[in-house]
MIBA-62456 format. One line per field, with one value per atom (N, C-alpha, C): residue number from 0; residue in one letter; chain; x, y, z. Coordinates in Angstrom, 2 decimals, m for minus. Last residue first. Layout:
nr = NUM/...
rest = A/...
kette = A/...
east = X/...
north = Y/...
up = Z/...
END
This chain:
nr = 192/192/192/191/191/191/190/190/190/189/189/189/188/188/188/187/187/187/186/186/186/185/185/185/184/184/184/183/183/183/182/182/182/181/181/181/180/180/180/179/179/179/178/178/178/177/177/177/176/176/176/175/175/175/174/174/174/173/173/173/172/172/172/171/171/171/170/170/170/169/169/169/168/168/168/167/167/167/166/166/166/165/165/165/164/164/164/163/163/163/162/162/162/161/161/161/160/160/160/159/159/159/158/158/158/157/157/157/156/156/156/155/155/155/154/154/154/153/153/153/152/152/152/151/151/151/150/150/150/149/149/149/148/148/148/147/147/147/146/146/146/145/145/145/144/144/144/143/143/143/142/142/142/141/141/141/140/140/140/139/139/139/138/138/138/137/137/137/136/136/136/135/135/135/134/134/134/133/133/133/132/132/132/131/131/131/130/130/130/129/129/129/128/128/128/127/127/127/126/126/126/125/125/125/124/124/124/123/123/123/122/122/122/121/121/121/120/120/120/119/119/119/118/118/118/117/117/117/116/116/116/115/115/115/114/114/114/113/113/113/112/112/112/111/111/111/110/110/110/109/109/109/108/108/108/107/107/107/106/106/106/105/105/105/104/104/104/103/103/103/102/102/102/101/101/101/100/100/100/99/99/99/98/98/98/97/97/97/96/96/96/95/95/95/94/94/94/93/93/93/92/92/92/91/91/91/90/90/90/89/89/89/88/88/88/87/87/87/86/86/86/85/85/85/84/84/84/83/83/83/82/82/82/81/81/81/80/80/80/79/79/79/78/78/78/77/77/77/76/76/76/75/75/75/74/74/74/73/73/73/72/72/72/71/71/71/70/70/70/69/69/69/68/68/68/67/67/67/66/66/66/65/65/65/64/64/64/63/63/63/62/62/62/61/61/61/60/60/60/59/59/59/58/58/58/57/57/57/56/56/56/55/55/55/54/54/54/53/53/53/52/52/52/51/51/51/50/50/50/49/49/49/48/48/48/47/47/47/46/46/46/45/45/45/44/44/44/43/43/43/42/42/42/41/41/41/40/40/40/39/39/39/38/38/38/37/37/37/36/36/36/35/35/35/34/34/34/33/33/33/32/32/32/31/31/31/30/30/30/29/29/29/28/28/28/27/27/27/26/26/26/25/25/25/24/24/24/23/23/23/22/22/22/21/21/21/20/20/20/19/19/19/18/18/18/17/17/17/16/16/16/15/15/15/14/14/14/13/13/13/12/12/12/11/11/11/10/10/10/9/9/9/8/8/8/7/7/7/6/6/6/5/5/5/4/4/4/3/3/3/2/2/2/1/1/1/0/0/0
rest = X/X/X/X/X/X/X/X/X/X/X/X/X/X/X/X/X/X/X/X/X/X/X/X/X/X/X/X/X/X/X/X/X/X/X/X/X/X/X/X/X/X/X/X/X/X/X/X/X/X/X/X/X/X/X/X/X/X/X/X/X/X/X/X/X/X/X/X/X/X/X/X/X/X/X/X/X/X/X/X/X/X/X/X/X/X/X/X/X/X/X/X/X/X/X/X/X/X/X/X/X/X/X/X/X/X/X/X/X/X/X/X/X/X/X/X/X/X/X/X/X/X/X/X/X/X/X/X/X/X/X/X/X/X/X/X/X/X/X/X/X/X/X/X/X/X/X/X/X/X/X/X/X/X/X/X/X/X/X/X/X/X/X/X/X/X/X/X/X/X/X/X/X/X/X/X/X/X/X/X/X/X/X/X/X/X/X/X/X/X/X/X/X/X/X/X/X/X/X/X/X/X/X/X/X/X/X/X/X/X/X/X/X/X/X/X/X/X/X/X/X/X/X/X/X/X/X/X/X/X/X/X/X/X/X/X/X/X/X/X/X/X/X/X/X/X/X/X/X/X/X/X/X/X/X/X/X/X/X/X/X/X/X/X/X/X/X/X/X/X/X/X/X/X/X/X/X/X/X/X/X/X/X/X/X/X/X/X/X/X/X/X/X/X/X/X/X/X/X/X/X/X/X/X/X/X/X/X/X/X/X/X/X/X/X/X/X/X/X/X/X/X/X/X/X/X/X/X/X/X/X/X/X/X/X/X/X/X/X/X/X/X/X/X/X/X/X/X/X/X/X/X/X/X/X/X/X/X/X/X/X/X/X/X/X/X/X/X/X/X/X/X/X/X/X/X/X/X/X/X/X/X/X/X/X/X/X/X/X/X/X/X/X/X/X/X/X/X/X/X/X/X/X/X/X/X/X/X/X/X/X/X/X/X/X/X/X/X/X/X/X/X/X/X/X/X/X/X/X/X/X/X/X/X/X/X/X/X/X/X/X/X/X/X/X/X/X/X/X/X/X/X/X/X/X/X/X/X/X/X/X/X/X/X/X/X/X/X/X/X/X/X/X/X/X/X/X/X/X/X/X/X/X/X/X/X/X/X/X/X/X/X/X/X/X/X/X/X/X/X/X/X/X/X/X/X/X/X/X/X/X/X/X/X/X/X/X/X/X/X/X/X/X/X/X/X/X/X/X/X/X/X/X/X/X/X/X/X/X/X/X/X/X/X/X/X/X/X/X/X/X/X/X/X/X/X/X/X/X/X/X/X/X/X/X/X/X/X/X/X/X/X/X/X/X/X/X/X/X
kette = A/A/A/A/A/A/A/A/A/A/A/A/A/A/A/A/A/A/A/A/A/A/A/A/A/A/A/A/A/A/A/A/A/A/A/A/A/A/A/A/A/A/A/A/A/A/A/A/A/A/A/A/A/A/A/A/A/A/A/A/A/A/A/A/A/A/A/A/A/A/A/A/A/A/A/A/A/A/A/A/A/A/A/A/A/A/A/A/A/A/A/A/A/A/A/A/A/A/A/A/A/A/A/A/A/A/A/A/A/A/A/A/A/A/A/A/A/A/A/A/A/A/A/A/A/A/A/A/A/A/A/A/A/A/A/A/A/A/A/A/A/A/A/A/A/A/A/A/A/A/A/A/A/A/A/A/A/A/A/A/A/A/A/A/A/A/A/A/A/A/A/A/A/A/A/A/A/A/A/A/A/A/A/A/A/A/A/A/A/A/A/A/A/A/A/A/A/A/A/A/A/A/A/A/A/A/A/A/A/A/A/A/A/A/A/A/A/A/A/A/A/A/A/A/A/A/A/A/A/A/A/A/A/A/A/A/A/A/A/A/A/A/A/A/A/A/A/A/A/A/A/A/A/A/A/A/A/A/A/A/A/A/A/A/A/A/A/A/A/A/A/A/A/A/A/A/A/A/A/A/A/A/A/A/A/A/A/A/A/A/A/A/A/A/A/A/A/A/A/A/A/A/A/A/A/A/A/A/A/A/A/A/A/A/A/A/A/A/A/A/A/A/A/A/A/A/A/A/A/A/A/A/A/A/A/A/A/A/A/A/A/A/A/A/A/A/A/A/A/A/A/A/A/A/A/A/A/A/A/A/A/A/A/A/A/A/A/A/A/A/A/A/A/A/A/A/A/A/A/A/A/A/A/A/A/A/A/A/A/A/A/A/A/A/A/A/A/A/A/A/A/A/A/A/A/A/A/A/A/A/A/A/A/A/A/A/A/A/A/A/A/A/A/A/A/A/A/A/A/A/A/A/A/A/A/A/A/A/A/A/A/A/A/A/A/A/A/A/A/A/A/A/A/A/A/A/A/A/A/A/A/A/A/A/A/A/A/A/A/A/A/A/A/A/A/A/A/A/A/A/A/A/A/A/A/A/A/A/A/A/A/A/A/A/A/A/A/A/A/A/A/A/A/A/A/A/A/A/A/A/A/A/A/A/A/A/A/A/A/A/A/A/A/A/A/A/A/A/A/A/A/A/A/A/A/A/A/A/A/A/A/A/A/A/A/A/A/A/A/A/A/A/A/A/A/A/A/A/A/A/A/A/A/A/A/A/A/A/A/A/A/A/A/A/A/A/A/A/A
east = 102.68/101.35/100.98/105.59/104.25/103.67/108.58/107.69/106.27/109.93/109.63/108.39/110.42/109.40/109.31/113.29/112.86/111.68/114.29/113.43/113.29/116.46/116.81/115.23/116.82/116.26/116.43/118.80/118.61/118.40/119.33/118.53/118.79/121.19/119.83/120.28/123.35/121.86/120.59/125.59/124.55/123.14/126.97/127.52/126.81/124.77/124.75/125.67/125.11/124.15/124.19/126.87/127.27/126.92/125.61/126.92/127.73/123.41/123.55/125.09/124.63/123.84/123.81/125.32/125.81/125.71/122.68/123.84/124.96/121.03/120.73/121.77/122.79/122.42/122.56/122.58/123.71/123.51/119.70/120.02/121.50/119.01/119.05/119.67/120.78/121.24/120.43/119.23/120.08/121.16/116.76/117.18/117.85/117.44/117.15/117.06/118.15/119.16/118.99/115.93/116.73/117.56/113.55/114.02/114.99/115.78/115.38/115.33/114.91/116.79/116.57/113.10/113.47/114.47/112.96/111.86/112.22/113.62/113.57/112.67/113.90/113.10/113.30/116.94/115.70/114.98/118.89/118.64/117.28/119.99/120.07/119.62/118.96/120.19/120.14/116.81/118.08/119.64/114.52/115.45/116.82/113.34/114.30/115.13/113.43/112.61/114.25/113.44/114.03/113.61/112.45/111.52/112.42/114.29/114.27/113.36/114.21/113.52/113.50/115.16/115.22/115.17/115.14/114.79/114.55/116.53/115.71/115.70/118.96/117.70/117.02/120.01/120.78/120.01/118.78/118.21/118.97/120.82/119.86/119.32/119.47/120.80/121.18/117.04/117.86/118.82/117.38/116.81/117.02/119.00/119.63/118.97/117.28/118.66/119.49/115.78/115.06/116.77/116.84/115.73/115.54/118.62/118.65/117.82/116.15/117.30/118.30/114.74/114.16/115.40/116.75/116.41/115.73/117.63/119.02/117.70/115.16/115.66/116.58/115.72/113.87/114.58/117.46/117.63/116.62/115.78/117.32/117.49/113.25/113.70/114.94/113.11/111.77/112.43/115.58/115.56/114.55/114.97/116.33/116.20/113.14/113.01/113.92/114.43/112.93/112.68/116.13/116.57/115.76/114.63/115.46/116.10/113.82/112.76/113.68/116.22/115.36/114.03/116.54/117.56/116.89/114.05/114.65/115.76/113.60/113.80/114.55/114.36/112.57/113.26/116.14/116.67/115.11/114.97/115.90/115.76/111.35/112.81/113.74/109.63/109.92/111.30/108.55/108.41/108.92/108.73/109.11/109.30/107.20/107.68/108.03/108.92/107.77/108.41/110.14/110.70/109.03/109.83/109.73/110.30/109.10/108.61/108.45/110.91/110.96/110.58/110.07/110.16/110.06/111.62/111.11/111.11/111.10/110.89/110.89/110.29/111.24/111.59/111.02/110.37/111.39/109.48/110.48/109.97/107.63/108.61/110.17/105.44/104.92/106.76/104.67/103.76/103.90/107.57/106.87/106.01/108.03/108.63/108.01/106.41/106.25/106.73/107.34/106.04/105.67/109.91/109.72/108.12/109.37/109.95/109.68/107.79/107.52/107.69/109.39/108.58/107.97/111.83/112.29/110.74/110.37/111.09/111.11/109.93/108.94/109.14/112.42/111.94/110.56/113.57/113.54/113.01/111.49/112.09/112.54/111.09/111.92/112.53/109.07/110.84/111.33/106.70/107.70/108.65/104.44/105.90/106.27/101.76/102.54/104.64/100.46/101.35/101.97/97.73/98.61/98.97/98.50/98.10/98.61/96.12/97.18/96.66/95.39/96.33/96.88/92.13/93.49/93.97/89.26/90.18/91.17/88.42/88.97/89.85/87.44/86.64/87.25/89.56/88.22/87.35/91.50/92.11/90.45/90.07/90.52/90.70/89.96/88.55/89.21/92.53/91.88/90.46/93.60/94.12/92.90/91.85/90.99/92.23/92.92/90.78/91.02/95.29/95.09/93.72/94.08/94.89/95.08/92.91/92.51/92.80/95.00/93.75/93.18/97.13/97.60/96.05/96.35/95.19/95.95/98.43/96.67/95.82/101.12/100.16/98.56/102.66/102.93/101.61/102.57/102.07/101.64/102.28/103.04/101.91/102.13/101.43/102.14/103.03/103.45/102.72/101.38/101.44/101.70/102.31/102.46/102.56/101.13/102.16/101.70/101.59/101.12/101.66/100.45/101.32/101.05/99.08/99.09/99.68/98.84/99.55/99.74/97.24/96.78/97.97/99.12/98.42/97.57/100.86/101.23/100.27/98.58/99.47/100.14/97.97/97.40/98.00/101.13/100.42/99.31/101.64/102.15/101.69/99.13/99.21/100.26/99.57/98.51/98.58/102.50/102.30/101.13/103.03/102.49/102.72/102.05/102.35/102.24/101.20/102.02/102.14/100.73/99.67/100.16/103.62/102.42/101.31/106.06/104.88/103.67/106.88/107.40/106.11/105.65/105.85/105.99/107.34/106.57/107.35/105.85/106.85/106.40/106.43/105.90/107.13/105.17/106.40/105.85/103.55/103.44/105.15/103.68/104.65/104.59/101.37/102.99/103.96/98.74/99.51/100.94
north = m175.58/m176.75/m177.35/m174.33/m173.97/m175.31/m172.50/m173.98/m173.45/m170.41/m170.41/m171.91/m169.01/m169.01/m169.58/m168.16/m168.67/m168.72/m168.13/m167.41/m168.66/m167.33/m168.45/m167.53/m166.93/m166.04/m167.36/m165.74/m167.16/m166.27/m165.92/m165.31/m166.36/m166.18/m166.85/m166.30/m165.09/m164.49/m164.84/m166.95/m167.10/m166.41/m166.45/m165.98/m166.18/m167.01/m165.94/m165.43/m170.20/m169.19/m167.75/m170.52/m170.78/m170.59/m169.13/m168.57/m169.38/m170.67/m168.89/m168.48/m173.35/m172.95/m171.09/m172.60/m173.08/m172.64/m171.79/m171.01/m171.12/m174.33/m173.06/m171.93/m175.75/m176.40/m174.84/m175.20/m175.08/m175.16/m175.30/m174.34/m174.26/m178.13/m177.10/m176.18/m178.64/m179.41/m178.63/m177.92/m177.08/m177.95/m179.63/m177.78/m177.34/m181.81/m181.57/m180.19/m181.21/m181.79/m181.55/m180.46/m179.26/m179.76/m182.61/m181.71/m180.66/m184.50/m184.33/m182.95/m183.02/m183.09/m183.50/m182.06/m181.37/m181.80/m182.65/m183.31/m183.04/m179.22/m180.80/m181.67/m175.86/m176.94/m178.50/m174.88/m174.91/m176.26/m174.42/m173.44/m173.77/m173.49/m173.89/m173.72/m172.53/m171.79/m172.33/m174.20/m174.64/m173.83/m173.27/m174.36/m174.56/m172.01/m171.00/m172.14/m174.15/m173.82/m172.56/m172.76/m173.10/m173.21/m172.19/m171.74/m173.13/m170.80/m171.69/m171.41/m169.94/m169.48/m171.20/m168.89/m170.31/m169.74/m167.36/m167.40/m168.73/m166.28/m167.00/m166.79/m166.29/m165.72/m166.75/m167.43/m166.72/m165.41/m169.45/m167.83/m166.67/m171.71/m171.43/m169.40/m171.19/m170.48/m170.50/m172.18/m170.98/m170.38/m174.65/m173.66/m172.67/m176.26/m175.85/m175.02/m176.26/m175.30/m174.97/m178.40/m176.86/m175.92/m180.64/m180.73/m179.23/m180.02/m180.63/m180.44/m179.10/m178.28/m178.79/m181.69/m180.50/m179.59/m182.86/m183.15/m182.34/m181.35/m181.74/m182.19/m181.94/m180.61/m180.57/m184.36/m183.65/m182.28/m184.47/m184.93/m184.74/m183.70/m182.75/m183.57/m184.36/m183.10/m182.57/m187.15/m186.29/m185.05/m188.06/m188.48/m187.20/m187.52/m186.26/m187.01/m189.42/m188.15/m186.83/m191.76/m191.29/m189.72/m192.01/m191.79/m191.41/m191.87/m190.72/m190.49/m194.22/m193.18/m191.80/m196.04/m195.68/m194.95/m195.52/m195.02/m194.67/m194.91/m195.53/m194.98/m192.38/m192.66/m193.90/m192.02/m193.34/m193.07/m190.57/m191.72/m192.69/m188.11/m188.50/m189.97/m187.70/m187.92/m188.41/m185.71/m186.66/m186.81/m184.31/m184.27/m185.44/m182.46/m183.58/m183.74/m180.23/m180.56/m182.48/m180.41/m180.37/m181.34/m178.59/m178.88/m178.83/m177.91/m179.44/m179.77/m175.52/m175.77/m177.17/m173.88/m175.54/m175.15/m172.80/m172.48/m173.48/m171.38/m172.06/m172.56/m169.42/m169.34/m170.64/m169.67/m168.36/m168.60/m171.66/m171.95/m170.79/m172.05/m171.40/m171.57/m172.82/m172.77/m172.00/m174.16/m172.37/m172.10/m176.66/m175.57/m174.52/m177.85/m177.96/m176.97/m177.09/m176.61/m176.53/m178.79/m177.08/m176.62/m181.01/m180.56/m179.00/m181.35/m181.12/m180.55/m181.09/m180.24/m180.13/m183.47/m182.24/m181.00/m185.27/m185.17/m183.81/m184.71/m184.59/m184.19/m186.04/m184.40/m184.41/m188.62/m187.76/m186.47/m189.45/m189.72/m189.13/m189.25/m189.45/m188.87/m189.10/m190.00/m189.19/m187.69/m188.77/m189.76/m185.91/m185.19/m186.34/m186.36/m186.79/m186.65/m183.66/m184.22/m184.81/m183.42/m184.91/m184.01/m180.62/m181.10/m182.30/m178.05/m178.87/m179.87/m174.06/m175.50/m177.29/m171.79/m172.59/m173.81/m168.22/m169.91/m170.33/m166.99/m167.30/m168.61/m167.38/m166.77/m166.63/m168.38/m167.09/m166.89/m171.11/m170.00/m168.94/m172.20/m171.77/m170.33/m172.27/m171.79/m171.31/m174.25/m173.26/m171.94/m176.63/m175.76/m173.94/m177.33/m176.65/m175.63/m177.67/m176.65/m176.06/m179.81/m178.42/m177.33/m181.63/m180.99/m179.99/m182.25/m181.73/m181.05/m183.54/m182.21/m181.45/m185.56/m184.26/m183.39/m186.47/m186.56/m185.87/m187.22/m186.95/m185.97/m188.79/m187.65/m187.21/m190.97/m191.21/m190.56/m190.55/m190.60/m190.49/m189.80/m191.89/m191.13/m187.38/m188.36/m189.92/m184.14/m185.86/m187.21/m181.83/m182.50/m183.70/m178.60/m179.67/m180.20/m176.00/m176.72/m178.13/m173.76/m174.98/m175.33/m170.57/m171.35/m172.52/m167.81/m168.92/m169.83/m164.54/m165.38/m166.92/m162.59/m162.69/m163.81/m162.79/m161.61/m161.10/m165.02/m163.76/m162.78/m166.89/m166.75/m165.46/m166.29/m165.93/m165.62/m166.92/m165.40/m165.28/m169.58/m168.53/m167.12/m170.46/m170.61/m169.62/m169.96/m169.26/m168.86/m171.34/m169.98/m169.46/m173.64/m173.89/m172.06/m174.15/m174.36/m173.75/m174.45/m173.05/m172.55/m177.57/m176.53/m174.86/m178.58/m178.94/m177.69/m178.67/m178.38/m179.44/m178.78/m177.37/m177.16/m179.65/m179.97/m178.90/m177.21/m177.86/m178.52/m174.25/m174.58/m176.05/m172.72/m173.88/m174.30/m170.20/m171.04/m172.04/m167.93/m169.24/m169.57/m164.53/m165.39/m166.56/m161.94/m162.90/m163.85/m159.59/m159.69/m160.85/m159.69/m159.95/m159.72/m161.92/m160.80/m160.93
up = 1.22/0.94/2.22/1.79/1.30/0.99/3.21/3.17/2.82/1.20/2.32/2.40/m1.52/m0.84/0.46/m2.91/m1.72/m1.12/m6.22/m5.43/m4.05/m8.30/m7.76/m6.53/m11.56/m10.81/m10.15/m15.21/m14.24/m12.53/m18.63/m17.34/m16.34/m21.20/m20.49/m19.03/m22.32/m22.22/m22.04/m22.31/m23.44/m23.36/m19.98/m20.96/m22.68/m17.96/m17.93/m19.47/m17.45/m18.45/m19.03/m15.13/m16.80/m18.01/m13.35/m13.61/m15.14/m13.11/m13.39/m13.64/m12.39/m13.91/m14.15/m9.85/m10.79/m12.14/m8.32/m8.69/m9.69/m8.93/m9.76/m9.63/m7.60/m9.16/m9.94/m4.92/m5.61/m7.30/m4.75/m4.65/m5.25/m4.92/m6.04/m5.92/m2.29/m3.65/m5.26/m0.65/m1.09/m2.22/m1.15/m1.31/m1.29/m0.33/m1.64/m1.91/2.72/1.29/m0.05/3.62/3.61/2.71/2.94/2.70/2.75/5.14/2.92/2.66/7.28/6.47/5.78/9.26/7.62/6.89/11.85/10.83/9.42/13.25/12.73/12.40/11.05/12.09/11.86/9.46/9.58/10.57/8.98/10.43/10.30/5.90/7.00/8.14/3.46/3.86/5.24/2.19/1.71/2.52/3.29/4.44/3.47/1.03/2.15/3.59/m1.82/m0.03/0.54/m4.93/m3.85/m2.25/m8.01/m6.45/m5.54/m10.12/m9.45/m8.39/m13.55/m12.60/m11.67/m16.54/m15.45/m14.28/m19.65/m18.58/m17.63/m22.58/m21.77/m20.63/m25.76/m24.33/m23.54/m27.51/m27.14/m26.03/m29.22/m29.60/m28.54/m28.29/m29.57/m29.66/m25.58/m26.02/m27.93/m25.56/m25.42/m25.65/m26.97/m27.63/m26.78/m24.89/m26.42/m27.42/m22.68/m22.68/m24.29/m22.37/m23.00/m23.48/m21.50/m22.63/m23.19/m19.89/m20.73/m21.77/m17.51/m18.49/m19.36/m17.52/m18.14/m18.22/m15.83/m17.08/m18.05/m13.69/m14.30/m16.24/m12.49/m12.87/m13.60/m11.99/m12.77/m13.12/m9.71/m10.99/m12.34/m7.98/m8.45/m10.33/m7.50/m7.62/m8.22/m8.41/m8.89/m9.07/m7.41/m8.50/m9.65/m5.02/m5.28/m6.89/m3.85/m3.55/m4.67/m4.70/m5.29/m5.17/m2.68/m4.08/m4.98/m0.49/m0.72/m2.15/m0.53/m0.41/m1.24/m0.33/m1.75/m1.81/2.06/0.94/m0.15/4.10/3.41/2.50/6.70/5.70/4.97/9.49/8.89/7.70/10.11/10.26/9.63/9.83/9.16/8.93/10.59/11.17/9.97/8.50/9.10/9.70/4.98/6.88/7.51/2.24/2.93/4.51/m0.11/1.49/1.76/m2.97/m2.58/m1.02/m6.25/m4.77/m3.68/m8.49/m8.32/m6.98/m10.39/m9.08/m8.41/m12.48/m11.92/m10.29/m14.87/m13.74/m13.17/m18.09/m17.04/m15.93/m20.88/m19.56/m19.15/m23.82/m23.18/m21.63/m26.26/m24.91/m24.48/m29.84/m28.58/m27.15/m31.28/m31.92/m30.66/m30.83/m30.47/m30.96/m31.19/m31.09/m31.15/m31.05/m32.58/m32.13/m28.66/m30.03/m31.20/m27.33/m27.10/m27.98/m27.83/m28.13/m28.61/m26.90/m27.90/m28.91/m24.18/m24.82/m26.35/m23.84/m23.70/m24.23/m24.76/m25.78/m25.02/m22.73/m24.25/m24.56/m20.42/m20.70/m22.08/m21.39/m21.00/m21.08/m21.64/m22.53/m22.31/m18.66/m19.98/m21.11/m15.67/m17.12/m18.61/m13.48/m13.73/m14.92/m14.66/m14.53/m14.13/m16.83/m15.98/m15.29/m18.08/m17.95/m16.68/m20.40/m19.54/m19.50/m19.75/m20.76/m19.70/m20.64/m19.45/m20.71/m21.07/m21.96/m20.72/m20.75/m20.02/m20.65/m21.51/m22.55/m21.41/m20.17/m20.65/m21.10/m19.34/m20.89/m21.36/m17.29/m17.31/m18.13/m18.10/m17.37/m17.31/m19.77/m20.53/m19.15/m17.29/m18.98/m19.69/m15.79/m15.76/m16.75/m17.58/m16.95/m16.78/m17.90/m19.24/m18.66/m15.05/m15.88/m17.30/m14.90/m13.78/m14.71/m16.65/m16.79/m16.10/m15.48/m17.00/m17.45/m12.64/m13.25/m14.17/m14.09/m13.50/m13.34/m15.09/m16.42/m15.19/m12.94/m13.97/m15.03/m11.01/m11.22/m11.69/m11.36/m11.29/m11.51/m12.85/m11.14/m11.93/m14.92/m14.24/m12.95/m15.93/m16.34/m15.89/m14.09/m14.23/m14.43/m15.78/m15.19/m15.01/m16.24/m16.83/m15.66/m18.22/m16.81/m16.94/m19.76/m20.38/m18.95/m20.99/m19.76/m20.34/m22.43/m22.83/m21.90/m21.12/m21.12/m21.78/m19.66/m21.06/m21.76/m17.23/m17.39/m18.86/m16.40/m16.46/m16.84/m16.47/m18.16/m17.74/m14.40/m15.79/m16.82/m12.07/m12.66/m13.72/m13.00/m12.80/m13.11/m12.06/m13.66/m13.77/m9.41/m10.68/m12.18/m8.82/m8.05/m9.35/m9.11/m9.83/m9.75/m7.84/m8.98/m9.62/m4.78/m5.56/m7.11/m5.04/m4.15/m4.80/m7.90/m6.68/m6.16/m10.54/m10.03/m8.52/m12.09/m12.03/m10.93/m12.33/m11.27/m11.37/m14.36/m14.06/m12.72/m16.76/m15.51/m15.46/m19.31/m19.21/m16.85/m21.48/m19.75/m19.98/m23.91/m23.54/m22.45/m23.46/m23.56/m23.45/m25.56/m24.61/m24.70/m26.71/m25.52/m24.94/m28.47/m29.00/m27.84/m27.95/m27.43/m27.92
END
């Protein structure tokens, strides 16, 4: 399809990851479901995307990305380049529920926590941002929890931290993108999984 765009979704097959990807490659779309490589059902995840992709005829390609490392973002990115020579879209669905009293948390729970999400995010736009603006388009699509605007139930203060720590990210970034014609959509779904 010559309208198709290439995304590349972020945790893909997390919370309303497997639900986006679906709707893109039905829309025509070439999505790239990034899978995290370091977990275990990494190689299932990657099967129920391709199963997927074969039983209802659409392009979803699954793809090792890490958002904690490195050197995992990059070869992603770079993958997608060498394949399809542009990345139009992407949607960082790397914000995933966190429950509990504040105070159980370890430090280094929490550093694990904002490492996967804020900082996963800080890396994949690294990794993709110089071919957008490179072609001087694109698209960054944030799925933000709706606890990032406060007021939300206790048990939530990771999560509400790490949300609204994107949430600033992605206002940020929209306002420094916007002068290179990259796009930028900040969406609130509201707690999901």
């Amino acid at each position: 399809m010559s309208n198709s765009k290439i995304i590349l979704v972020t945790e893909a097959s997390e919370g309303v990851g497997p639900l986006i990807v679906g709707a893109l490659a039905h829309g025509g779309h070439i999505v790239y479901a990034a899978v995290d490589g370091c977990t275990g059902s990494a190689s299932r995840q990657a099967v129920r995307f391709r199963s997927y992709a074969a039983a209802q005829g659409v392009d979803v390609r699954p793809i090792t990305l890490d958002p904690t490392a490195d050197r995992s973002v990059g070869s992603a990115s770079r993958r997608i380049m060498r394949e399809m020579g542009r990345i139009d879209a992407v949607i960082h669905n790397g914000m995933q529920p966190i429950f509990g009293p504040a105070e159980a948390f370890l430090p280094a729970q929490l550093a694990t926590s904002y490492d996967r999400s804020i900082l996963g995010a800080q890396r994949v736009m690294r990794a993709i941002l110089p071919h957008m603006r490179h072609r001087s388009q694109g698209l960054v699509v944030w799925l933000v929890s709706s606890a990032s605007a406060g007021g939300a139930a206790p048990y939530l203060a990771v999560h509400c931290s790490i949300a609204a720590g994107l949430d600033a990210m992605a206002v940020q970034y929209a306002r420094e993108l916007a002068r290179w014609g990259i796009e930028t959509s900040i969406v609130m779904p509201g707690l999901f999984g």
